[in-house]
TITI-19613 format. One record per residue: residue number from 1; residue in one letter; x, y, z of N, C-alpha, C, O in turn. Coordinates in Angstrom, 2 decimals. Layout:
BEGIN
(nudo NUM, 'A', (X, Y, Z), (X, Y, Z), (X, Y, Z), (X, Y, Z)) ...
***
This chain:
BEGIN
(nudo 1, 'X', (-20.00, 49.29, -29.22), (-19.07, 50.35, -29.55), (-17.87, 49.77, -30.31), (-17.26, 48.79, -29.88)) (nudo 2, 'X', (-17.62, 50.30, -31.27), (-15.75, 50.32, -31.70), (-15.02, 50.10, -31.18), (-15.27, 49.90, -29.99)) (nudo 3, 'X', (-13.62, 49.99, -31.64), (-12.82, 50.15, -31.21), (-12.16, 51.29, -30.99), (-11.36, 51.67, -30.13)) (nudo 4, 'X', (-12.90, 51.98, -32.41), (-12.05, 53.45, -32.43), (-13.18, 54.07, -31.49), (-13.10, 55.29, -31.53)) (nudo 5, 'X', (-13.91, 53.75, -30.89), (-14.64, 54.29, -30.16), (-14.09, 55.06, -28.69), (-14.19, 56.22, -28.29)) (nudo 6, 'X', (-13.32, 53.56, -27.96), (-12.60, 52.91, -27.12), (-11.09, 53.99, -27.34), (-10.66, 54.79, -26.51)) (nudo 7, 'X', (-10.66, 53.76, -28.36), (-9.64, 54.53, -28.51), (-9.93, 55.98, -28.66), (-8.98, 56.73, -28.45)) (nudo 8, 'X', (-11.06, 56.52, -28.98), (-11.10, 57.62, -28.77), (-11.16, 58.26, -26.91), (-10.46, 59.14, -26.40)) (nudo 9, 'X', (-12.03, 57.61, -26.41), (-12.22, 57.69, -24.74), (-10.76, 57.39, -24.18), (-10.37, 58.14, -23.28)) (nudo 10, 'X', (-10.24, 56.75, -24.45), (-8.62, 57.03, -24.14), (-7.50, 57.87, -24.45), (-6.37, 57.68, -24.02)) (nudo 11, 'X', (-7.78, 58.64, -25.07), (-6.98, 59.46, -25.63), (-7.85, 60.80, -24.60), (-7.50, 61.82, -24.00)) (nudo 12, 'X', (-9.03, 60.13, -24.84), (-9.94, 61.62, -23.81), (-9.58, 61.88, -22.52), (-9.64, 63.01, -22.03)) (nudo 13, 'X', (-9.09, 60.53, -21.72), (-8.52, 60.28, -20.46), (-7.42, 60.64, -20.42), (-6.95, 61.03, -19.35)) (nudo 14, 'X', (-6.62, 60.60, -21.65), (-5.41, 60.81, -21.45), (-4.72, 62.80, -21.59), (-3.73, 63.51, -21.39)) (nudo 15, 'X', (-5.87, 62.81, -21.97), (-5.84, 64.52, -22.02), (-6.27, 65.14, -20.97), (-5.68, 66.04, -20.37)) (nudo 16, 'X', (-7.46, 64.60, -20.68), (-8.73, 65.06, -19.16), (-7.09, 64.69, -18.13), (-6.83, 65.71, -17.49)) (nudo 17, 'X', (-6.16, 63.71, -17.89), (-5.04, 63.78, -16.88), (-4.15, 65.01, -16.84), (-3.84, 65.79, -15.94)) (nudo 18, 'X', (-3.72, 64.91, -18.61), (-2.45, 65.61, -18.77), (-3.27, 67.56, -18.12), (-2.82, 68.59, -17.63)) (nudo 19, 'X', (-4.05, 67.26, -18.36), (-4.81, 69.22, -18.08), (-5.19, 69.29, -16.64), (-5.41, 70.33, -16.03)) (nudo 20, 'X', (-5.27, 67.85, -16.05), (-5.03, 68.65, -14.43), (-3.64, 68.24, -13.63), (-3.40, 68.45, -12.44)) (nudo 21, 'X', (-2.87, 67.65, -14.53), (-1.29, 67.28, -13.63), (-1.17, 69.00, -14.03), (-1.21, 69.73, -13.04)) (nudo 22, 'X', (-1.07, 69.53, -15.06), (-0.75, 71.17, -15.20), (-1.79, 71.87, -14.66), (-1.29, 72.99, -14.65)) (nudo 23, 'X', (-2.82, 72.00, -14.24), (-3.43, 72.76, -13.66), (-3.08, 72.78, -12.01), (-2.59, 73.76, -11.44)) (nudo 24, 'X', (-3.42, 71.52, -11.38), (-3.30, 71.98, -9.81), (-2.39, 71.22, -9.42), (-1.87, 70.19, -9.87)) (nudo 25, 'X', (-2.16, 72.16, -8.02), (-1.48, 72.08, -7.20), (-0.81, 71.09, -6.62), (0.36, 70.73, -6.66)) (nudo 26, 'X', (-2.01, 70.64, -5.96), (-2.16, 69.57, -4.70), (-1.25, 68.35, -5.40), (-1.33, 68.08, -6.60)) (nudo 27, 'X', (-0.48, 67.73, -4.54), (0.38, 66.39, -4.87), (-1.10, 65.46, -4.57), (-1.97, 66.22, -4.99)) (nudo 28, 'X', (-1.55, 64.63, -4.23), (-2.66, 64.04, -4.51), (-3.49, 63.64, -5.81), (-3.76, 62.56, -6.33)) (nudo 29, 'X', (-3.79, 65.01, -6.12), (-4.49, 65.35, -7.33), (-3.47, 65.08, -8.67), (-3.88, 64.42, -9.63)) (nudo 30, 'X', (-2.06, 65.67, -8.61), (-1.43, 65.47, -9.24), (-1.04, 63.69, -9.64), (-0.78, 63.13, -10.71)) (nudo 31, 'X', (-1.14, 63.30, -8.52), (-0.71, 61.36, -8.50), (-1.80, 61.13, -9.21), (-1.54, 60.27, -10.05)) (nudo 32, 'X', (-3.34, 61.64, -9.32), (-4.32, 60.77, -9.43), (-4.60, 61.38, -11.04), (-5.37, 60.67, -11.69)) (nudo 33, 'X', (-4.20, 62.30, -11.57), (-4.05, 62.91, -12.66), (-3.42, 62.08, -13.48), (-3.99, 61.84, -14.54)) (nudo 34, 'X', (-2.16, 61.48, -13.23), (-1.26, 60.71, -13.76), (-1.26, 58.97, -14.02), (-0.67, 58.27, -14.84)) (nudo 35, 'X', (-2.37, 58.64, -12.75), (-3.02, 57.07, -12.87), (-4.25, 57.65, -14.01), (-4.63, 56.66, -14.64)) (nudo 36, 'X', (-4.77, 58.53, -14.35), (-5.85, 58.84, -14.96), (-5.32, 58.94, -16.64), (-6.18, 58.70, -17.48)) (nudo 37, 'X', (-3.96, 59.27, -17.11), (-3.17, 58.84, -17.78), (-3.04, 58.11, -18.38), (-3.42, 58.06, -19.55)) (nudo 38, 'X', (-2.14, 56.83, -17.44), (-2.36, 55.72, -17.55), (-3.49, 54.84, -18.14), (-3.44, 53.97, -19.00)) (nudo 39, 'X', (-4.59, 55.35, -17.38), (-5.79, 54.50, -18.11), (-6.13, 54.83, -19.25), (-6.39, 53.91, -20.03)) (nudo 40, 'X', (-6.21, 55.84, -19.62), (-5.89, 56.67, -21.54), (-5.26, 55.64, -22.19), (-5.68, 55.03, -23.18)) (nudo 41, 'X', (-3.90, 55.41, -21.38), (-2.80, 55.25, -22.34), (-3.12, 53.75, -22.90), (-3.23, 53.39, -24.07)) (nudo 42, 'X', (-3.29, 52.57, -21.08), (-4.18, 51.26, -21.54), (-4.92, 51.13, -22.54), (-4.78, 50.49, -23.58)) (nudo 43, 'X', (-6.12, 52.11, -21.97), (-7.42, 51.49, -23.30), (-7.02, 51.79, -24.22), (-7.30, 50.84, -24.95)) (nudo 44, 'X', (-6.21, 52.94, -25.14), (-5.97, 52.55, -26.64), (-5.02, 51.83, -26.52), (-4.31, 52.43, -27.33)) (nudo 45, 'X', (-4.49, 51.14, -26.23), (-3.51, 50.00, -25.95), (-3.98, 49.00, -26.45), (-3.63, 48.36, -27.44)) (nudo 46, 'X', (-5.34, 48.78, -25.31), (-6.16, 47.40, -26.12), (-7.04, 47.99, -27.23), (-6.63, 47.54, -28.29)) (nudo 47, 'X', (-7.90, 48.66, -27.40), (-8.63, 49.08, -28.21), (-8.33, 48.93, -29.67), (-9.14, 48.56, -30.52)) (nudo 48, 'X', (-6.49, 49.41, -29.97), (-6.15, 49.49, -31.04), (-5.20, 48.04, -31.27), (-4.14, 48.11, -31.89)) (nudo 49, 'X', (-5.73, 46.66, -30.68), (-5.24, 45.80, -30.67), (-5.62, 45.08, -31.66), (-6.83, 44.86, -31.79)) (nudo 50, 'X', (-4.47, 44.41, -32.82), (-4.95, 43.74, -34.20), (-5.59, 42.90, -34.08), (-5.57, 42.41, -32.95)) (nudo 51, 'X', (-6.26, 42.41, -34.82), (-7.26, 40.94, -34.94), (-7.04, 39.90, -35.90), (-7.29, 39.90, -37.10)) (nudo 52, 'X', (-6.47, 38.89, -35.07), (-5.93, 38.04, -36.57), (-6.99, 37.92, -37.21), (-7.95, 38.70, -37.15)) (nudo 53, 'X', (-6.90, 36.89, -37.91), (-7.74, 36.12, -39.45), (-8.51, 35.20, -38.58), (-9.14, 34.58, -39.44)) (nudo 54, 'X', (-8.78, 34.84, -37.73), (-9.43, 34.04, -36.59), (-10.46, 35.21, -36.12), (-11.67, 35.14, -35.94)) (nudo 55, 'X', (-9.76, 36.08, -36.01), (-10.82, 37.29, -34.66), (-10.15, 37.00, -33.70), (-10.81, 37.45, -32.76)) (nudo 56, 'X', (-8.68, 36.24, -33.05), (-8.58, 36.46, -31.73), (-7.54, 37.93, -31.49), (-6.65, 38.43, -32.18)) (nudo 57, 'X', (-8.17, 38.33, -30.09), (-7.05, 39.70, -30.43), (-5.69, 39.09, -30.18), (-5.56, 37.92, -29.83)) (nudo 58, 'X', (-4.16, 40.34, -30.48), (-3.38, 40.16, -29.91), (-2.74, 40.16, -28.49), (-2.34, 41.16, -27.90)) (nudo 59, 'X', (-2.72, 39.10, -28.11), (-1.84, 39.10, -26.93), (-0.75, 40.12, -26.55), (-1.24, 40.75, -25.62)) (nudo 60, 'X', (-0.07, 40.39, -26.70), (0.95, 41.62, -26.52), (0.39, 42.50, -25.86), (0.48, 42.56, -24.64)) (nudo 61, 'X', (-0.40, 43.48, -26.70), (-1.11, 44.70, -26.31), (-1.43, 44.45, -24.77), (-1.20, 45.18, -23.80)) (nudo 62, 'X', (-2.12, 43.02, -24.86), (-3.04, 43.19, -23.22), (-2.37, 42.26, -22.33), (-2.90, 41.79, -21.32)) (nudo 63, 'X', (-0.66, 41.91, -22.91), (0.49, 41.78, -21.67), (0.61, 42.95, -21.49), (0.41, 43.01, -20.28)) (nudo 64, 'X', (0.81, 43.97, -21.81), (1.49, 45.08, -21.39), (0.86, 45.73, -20.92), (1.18, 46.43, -19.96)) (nudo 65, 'X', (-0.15, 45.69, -21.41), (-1.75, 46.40, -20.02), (-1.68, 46.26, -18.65), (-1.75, 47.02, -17.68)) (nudo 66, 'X', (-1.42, 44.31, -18.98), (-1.99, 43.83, -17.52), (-0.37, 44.21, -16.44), (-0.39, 44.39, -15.22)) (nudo 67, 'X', (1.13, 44.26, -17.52), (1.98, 44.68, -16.89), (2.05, 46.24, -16.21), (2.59, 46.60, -15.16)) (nudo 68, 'X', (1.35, 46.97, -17.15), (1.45, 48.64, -16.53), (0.58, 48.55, -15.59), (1.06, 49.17, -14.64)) (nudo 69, 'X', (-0.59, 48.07, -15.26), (-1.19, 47.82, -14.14), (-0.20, 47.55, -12.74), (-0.07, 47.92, -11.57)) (nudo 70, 'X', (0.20, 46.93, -13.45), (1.35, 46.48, -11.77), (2.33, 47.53, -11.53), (2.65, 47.88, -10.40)) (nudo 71, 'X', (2.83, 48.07, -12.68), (3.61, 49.28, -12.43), (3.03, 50.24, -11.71), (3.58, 50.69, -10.71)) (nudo 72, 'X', (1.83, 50.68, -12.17), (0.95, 52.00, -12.22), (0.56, 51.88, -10.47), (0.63, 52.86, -9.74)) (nudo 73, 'X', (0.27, 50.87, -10.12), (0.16, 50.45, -8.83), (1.40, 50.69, -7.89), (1.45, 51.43, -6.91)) (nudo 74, 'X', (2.31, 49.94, -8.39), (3.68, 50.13, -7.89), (3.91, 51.98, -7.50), (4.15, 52.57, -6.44)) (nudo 75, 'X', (3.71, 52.41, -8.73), (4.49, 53.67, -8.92), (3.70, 54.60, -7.89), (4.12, 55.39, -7.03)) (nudo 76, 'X', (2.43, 54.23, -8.26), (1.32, 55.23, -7.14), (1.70, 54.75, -5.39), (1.51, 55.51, -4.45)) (nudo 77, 'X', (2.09, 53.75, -5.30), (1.88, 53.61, -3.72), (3.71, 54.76, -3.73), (3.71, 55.90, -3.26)) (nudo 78, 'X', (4.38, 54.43, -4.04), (5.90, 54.98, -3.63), (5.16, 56.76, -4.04), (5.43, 57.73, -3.32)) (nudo 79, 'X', (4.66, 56.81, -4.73), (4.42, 58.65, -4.97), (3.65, 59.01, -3.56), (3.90, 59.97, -2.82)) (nudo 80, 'X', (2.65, 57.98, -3.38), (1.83, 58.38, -1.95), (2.31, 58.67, -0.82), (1.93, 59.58, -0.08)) (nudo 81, 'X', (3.56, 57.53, -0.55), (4.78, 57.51, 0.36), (5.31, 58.91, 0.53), (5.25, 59.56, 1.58)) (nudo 82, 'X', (5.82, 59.28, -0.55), (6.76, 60.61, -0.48), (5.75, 61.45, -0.12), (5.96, 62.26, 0.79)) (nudo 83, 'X', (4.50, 61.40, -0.75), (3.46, 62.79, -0.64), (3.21, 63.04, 1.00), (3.19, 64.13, 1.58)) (nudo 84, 'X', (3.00, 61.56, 1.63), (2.89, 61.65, 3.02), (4.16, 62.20, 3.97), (4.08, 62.79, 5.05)) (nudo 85, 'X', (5.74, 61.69, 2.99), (6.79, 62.31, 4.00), (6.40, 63.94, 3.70), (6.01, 64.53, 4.71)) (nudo 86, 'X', (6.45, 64.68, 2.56), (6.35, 66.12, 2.48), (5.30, 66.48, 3.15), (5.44, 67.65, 3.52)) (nudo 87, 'X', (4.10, 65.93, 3.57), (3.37, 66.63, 3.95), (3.68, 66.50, 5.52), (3.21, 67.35, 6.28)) (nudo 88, 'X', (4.37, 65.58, 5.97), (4.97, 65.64, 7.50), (5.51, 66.61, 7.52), (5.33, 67.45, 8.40)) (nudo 89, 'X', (6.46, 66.80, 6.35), (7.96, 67.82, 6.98), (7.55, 68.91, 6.90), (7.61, 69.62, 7.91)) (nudo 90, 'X', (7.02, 69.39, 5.75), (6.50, 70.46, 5.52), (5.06, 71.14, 5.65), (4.73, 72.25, 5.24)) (nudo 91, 'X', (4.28, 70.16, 6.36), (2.69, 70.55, 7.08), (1.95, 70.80, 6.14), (0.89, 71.36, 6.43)) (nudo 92, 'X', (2.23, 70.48, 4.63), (1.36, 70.90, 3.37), (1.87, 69.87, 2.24), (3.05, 69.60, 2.02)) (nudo 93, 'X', (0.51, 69.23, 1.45), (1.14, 68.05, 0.44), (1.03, 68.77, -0.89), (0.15, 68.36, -1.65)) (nudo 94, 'X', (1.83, 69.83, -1.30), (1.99, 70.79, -1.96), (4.08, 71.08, -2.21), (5.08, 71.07, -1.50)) (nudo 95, 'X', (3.82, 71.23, -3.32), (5.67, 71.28, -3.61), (5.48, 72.74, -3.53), (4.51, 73.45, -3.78)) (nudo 96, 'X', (7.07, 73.09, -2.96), (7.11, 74.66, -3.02), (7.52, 75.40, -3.80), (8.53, 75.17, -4.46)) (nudo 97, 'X', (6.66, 76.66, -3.90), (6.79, 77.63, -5.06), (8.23, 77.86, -5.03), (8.86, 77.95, -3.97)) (nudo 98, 'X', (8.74, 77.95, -6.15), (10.28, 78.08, -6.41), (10.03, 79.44, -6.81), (11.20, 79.69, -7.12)) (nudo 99, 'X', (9.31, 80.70, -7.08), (8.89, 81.57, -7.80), (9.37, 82.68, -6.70), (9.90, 83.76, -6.97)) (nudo 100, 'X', (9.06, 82.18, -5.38), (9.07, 83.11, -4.75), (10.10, 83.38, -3.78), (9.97, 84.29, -2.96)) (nudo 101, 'X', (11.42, 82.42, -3.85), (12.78, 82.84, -3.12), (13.32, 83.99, -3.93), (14.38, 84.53, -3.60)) 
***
């Protein structure tokens, strides 16, 4: 496969996330919508990574991969955290309708 291949399937991921963080509900789904994102956002990251005059790729691109990885990790355990305090306090891991005060 391509690259633009690669970069196309990431951009697919990155849409297939963005259409269920807006579709549902559930905080869960929503966290896992958003790591699903992320991986969009990676693979054209590397995918669309230059190639010197050698063929080796650039480095950069896949520091910052291997850095959002640690973030993306980071960021998901602290979202899980909170999802678990709301769903203590409030007996549902669901944010509340503001629509209906």
């Amino acid at each position: 496969m391509s690259n633009i291949s690669f970069a196309l399937a990431g951009i697919g991921l990155f849409v297939l996330g963005l259409y269920a963080l807006i579709v549902h509900d559930h905080l869960l789904r929503k966290i896992l919508a958003i790591n699903i994102m992320g991986s969009g956002v990676s693979l054209v990251l590397v995918a669309l990574a230059k190639h010197g005059g050698d063929a080796l790729p650039d480095v950069v691109p896949h520091a910052m991969v291997i850095t959002g990885i640690v973030v993306a990790v980071s960021a998901t355990a602290v979202a899980l955290v909170l999802m678990v305090k709301l769903a203590t306090e409030t007996g549902r891991a669901m944010l509340p309708d503001d629509s209906t005060e």
